[in-house]
N, C-alpha and C positions, 0 to 999 in steps of 0.2 A: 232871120230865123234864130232862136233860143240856143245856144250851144246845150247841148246834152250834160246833163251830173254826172250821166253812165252810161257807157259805150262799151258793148260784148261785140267782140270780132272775131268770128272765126275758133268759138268756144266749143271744144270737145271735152269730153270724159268720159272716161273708161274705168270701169272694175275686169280688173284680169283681160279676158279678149271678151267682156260683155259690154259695148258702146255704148254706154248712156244717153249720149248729146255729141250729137255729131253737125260742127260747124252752124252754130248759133250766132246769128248776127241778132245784135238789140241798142236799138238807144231808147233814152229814158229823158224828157226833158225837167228843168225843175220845175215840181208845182204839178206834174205828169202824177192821175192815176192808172197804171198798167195792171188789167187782168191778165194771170195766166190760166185758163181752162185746157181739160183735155183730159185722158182716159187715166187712171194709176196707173202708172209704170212709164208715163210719158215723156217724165225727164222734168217736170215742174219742180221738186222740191229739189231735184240734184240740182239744176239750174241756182237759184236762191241759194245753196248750201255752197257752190261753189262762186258766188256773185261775196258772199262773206267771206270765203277761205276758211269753213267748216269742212268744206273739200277742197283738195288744191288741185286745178284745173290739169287736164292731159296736156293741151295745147289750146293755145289760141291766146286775146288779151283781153283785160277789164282795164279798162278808162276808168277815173274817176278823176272827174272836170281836165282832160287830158294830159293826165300822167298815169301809165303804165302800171297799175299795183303789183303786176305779177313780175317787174324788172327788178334786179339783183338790190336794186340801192336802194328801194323804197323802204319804208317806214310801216308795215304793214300792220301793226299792233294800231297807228295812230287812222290807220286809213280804217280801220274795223270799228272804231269809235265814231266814227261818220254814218255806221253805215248799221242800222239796230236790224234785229231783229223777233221776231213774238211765234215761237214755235206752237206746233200742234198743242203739242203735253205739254205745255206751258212752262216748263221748267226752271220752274222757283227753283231756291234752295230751300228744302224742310227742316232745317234745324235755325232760321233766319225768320225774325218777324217781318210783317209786309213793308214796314218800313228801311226795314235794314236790308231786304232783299233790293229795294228803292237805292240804295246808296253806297252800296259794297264798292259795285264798278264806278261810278263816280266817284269815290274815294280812290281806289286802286289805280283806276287807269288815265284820271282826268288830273287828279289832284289835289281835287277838290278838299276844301276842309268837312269838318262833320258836319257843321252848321251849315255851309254854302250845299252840300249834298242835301242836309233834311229840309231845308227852305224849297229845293226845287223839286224833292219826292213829295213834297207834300201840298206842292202848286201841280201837280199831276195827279196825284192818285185826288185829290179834290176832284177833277178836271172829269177822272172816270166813274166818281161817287164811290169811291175804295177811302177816305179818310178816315170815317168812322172805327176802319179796321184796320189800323197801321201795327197796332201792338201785336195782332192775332196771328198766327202761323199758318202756315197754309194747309194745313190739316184742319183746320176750323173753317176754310172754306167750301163753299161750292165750286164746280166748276166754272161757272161761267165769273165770279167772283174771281178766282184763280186768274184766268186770262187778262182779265181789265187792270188785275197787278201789275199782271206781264205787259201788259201795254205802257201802263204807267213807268215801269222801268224802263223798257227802250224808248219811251220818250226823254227821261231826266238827263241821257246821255246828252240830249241836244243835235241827235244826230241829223241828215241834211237827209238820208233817203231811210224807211222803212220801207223794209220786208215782212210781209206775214205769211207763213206758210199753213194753208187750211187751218185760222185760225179757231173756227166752228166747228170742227168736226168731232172733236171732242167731246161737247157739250148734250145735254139735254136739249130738247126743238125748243122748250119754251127759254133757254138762256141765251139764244142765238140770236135772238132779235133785241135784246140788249148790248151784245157786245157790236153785229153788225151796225146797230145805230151809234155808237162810237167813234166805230171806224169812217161812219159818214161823216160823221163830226169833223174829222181830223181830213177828208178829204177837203171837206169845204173852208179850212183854214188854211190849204196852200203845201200842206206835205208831202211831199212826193212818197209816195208808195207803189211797193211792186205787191200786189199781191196774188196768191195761190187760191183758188177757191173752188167748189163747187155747185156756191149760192148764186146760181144764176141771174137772179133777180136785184142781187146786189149789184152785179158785175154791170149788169144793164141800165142802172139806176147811176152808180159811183165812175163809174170808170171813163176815163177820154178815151182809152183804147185797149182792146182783146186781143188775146194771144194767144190763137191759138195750137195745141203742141201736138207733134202727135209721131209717136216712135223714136223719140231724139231728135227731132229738127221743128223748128215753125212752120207748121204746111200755110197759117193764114193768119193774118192780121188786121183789125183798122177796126173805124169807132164801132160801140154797139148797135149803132143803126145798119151800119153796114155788116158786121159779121150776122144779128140772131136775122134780118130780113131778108140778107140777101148772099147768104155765106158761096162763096166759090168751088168749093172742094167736096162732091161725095162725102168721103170722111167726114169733114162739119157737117154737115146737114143731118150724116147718122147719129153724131155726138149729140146734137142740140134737140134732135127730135126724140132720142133717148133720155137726156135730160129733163127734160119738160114733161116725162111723164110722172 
């Protein structure tokens, strides 16, 4: 069996006494596409935000290839370089052209020289059809434009696992079938990806395995054939039969 990139054990989070995620077991193989589906307010995007250390966990551990990132001696700056992420709102920098948005954190965090950063932001944003508009700002974009940046950036890191957190939901309908066909792209070249979604069709089409969430815990999981035909739990059946309309 494949040793896991990511291993959640026993992952809680709490705002004040409002639980978020309460005892989240996950592993992730490499090369692993994982959806996570389920209601807002389910604990998807905490889950992700606390898998980066955008939240730092209540309790529990994140594994990355088995070592502890939440343990006192880790390197946690260098473990977050590993590990991208492509938010909703995209969040470029707007005072940063697309190319320099491309190359800020690979300069900063990697160490990369200018030229070794612009060689590889612009073997990505090529890759998502953003070249043409490297000089441009992101005020001069679209949305769905905006995003395939933000793709193009967490990939230049080189990181070993992406996150996307409802990377469509932002978008216009006719820009979403552009970015999702990306995302396919980057499945079928081996990327391990965690993602958040509500494009059911992708989930079912891209993913090895669904996740489903639901009040802070995984009430169900396993492949798409097994969750949308033959899901286990009430709850999924209410989710997926509300979704699909």
């Amino acid at each position: 069996m494949t040793k896991a990139v990511l291993r959640i054990e026993k992952l809680k989070k709490s705002f004040g006494s409002r639980e978020v995620l309460r005892q989240i077991d996950l592993e992730v193989a490499p090369g692993e596409v994982v959806c996570l589906i389920g209601s807002s307010g389910s604990g998807k995007s905490t889950l992700l935000r606390c898998i980066n250390l955008l939240e730092q966990p209540t309790g529990g551990a994140i594994y990355f290839k088995d070592q502890n990132i939440l343990a006192d001696q880790v390197d946690q700056n260098q473990y977050c370089t590993k590990v991208g992420m492509v938010f909703q709102q995209f969040n470029l920098f707007n005072n940063m052209s697309v190319l320099k948005n491309c190359t800020y954190a690979q300069v900063k965090a990697l160490g990369r020289s200018e030229q070794e950063a612009e060689e590889t932001a612009k073997k990505y944003l090529r890759q998502v059809g953003m070249i043409e508009f490297a000089n441009a700002l992101p005020r001069q974009l679209s949305g769905g434009q905006k995003q395939r940046v933000a793709i193009a950036r967490a990939l230049s890191m080189d990181p070993e696992v992406v996150l996307f957190d409802e990377p469509t939901s932002a978008l216009d309908p006719e820009m979403v079938d552009d970015v999702l066909a990306i995302m396919k792209d980057l499945a079928g070249s081996g990327l391990t990806m965690i993602v958040v979604t509500h494009e059911m069709n992708f989930a079912r089409d891209v993913a090895d395995r669904i996740v489903f969430m639901n009040e802070g815990i995984i009430l169900e999981s396993g492949t798409p054939d097994q969750l949308f035909e033959n899901p286990q739990h009430d709850r999924t059946r209410e989710f997926l039969a509300r979704a699909a309309r």
